[in-house]
N, CA, C and O atoms as a GROMACS GRO file, in nm:
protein
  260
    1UNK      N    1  -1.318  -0.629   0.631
    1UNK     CA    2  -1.211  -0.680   0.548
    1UNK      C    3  -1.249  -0.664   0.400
    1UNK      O    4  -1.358  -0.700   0.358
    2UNK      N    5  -1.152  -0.606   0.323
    2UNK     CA    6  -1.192  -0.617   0.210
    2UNK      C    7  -1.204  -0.729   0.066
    2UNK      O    8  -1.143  -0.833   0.040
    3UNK      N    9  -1.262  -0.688   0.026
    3UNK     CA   10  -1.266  -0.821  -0.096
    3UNK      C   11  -1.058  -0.828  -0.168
    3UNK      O   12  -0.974  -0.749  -0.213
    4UNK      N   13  -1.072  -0.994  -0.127
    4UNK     CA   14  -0.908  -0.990  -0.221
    4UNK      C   15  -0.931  -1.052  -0.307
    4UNK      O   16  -1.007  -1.149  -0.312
    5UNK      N   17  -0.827  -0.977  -0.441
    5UNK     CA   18  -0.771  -1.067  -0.569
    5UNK      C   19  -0.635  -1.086  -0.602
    5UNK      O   20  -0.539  -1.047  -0.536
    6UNK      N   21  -0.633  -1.146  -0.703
    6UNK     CA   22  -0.450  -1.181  -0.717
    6UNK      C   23  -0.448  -1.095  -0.846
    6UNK      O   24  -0.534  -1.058  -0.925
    7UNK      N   25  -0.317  -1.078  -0.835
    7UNK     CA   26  -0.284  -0.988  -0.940
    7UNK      C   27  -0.212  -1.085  -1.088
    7UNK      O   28  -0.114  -1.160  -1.090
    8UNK      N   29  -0.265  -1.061  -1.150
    8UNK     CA   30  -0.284  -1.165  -1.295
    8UNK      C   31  -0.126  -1.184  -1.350
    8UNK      O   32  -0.092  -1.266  -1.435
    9UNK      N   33  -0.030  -1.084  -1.278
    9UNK     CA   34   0.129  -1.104  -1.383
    9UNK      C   35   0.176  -1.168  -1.272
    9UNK      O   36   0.203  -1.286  -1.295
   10UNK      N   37   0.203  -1.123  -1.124
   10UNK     CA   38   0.271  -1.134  -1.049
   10UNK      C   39   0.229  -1.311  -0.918
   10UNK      O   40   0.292  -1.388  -0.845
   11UNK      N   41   0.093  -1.288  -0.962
   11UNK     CA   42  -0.003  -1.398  -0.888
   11UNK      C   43   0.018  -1.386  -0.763
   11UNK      O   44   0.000  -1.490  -0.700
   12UNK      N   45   0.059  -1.270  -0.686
   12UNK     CA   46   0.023  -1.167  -0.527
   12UNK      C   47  -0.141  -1.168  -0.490
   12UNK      O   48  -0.205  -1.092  -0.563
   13UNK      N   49  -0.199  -1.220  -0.418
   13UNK     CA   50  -0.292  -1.184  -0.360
   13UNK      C   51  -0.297  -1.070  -0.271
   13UNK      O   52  -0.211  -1.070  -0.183
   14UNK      N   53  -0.409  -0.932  -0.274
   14UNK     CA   54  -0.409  -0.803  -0.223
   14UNK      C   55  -0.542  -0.742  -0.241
   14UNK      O   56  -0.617  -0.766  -0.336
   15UNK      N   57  -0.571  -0.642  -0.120
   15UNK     CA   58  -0.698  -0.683  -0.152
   15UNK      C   59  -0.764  -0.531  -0.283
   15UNK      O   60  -0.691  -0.445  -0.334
   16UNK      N   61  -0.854  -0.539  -0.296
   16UNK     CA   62  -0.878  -0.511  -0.418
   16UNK      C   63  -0.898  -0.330  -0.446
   16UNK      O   64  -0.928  -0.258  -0.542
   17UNK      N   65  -0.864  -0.314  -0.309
   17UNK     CA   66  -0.865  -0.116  -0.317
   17UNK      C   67  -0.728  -0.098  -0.308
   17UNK      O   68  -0.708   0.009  -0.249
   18UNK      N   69  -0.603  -0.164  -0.345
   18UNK     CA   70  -0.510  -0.128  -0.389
   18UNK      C   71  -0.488  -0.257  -0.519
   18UNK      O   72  -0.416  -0.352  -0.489
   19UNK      N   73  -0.529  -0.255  -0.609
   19UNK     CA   74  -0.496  -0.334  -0.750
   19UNK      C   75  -0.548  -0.256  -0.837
   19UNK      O   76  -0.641  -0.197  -0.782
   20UNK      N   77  -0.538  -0.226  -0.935
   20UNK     CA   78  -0.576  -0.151  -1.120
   20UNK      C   79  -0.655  -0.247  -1.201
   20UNK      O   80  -0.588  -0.324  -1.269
   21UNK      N   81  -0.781  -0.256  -1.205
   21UNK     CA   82  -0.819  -0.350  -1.283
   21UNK      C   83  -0.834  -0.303  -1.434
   21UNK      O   84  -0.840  -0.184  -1.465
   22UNK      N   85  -0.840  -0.420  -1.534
   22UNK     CA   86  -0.825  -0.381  -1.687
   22UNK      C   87  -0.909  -0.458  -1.684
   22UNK      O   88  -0.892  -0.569  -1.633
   23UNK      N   89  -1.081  -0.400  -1.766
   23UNK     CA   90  -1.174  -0.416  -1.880
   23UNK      C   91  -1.110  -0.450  -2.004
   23UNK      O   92  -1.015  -0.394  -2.057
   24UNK      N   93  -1.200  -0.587  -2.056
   24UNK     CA   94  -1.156  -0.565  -2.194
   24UNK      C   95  -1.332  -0.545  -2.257
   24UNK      O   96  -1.426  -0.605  -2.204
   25UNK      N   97  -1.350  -0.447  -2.383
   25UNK     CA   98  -1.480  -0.410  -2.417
   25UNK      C   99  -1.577  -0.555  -2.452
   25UNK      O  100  -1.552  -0.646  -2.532
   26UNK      N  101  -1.691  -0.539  -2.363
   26UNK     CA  102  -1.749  -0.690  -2.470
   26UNK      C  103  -1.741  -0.768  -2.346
   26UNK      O  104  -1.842  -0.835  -2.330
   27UNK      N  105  -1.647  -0.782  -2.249
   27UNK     CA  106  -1.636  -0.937  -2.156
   27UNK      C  107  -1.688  -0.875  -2.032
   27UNK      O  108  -1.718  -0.756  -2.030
   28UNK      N  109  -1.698  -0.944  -1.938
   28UNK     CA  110  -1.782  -0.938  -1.856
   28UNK      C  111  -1.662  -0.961  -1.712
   28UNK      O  112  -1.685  -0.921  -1.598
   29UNK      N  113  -1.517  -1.046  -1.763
   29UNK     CA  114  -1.463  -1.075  -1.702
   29UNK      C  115  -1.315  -0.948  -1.674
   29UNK      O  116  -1.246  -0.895  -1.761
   30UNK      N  117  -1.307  -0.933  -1.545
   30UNK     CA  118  -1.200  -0.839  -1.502
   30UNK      C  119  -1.049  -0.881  -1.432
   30UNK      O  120  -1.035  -0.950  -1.331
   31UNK      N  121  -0.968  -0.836  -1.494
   31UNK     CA  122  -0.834  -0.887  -1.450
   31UNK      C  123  -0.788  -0.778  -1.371
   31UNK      O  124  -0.838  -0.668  -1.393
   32UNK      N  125  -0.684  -0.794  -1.264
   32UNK     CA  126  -0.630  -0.679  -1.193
   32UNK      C  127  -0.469  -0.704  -1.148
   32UNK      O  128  -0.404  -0.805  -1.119
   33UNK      N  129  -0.440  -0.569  -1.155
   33UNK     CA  130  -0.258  -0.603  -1.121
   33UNK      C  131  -0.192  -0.480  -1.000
   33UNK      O  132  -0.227  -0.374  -0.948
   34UNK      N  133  -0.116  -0.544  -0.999
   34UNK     CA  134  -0.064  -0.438  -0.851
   34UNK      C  135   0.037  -0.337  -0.898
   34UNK      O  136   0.081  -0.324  -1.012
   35UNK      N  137   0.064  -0.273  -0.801
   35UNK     CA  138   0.097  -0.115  -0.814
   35UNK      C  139   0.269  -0.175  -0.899
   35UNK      O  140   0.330  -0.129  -0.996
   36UNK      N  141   0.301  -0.297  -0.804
   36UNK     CA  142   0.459  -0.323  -0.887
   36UNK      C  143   0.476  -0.404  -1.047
   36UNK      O  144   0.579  -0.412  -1.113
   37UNK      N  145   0.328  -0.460  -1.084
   37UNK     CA  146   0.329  -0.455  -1.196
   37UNK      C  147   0.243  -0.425  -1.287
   37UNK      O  148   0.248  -0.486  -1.394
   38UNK      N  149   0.143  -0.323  -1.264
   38UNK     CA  150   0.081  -0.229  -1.354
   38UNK      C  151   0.187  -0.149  -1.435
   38UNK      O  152   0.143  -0.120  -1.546
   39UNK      N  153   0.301  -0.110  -1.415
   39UNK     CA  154   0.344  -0.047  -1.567
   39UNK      C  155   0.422  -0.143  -1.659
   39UNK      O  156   0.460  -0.100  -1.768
   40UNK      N  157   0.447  -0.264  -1.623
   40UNK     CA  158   0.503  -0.354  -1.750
   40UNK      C  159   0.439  -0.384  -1.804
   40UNK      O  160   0.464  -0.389  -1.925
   41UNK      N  161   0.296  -0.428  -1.750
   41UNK     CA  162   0.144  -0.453  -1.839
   41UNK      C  163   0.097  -0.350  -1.918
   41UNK      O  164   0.027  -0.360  -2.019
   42UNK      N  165   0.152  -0.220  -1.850
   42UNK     CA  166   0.029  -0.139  -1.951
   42UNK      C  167   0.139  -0.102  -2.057
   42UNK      O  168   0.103  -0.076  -2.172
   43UNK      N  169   0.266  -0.097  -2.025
   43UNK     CA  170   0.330  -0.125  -2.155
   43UNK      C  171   0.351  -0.194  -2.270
   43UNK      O  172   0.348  -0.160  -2.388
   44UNK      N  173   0.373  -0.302  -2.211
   44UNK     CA  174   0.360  -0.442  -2.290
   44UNK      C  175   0.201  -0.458  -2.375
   44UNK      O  176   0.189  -0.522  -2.480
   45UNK      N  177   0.106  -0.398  -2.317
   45UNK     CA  178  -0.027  -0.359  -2.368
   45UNK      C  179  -0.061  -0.307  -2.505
   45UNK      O  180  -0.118  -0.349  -2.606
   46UNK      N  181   0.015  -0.168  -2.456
   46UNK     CA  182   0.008  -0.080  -2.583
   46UNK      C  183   0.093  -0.090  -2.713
   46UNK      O  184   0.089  -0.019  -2.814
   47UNK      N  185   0.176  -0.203  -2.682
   47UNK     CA  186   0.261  -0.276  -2.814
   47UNK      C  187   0.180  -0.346  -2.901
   47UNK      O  188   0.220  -0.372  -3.015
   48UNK      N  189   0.075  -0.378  -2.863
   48UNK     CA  190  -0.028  -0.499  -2.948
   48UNK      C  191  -0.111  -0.402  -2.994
   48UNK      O  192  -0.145  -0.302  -2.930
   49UNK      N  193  -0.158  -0.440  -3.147
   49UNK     CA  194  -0.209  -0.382  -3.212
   49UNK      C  195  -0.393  -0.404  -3.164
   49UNK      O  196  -0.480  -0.338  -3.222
   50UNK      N  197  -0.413  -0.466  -3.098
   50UNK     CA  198  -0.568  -0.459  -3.069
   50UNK      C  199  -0.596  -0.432  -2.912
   50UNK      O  200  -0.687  -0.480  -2.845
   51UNK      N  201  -0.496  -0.344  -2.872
   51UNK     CA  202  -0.487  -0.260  -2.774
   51UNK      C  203  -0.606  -0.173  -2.714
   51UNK      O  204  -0.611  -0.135  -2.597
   52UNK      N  205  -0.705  -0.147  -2.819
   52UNK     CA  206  -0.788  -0.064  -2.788
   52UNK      C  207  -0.923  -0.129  -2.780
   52UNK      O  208  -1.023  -0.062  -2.804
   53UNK      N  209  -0.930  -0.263  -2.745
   53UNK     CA  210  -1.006  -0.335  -2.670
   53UNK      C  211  -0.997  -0.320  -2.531
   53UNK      O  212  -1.095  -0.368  -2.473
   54UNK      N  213  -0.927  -0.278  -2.471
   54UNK     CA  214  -0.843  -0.242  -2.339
   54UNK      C  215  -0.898  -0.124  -2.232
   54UNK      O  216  -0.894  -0.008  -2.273
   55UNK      N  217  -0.926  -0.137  -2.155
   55UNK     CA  218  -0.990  -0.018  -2.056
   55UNK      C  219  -0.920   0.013  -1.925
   55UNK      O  220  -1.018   0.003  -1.852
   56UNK      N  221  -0.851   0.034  -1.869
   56UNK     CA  222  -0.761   0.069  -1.748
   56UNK      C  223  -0.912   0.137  -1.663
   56UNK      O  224  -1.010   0.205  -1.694
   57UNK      N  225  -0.862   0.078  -1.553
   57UNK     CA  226  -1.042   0.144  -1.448
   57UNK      C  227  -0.946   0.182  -1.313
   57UNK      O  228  -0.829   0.145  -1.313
   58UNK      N  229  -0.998   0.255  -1.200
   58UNK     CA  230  -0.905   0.335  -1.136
   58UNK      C  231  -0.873   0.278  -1.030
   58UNK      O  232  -0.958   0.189  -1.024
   59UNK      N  233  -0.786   0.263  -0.912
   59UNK     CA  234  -0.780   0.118  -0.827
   59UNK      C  235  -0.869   0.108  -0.762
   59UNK      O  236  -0.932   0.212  -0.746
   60UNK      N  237  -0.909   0.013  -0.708
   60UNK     CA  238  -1.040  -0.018  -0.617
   60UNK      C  239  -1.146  -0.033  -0.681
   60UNK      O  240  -1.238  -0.092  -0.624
   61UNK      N  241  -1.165   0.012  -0.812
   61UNK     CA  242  -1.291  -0.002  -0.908
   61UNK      C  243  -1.288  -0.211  -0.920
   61UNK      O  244  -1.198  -0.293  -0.936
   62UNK      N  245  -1.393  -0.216  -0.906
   62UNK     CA  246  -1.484  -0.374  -0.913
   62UNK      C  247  -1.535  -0.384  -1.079
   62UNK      O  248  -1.489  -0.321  -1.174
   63UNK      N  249  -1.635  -0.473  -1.079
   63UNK     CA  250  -1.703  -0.434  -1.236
   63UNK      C  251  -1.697  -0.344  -1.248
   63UNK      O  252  -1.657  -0.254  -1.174
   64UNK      N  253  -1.752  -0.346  -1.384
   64UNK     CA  254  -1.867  -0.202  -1.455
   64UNK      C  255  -2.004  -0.253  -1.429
   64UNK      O  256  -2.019  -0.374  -1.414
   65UNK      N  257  -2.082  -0.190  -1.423
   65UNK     CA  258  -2.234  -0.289  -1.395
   65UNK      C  259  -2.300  -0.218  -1.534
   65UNK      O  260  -2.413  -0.249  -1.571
   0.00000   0.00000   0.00000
């Protein structure tokens, strides 16, 4: 069984080789969102000007170590 998380917009629990997790540079802590709302986030994302604190990692990716 795989490791589950909830997805941070929608609050869906799924398990974590289908969610998109987002790094922010510097934290240690990882947020993740699902396939139905990864593009309002990464939109709504790139509107904020300190956007490029921001790391999109590929689905199923866990930390960074």
């Amino acid at each position: 069984m795989a490791e589950q998380k909830m997805c941070m917009y929608c609050a869906k629990w799924d398990d974590i080789t289908r969610l998109t997790p987002l790094f922010e540079k510097g934290k240690t802590h990882v947020e993740y969102y699902c396939d139905g709302c990864y593009p309002s986030v990464k939109d709504n994302l790139l509107n904020l000007p300190y956007s490029s604190v921001y790391t999109w990692g590929t689905k199923g990716q866990g930390r960074i170590l």
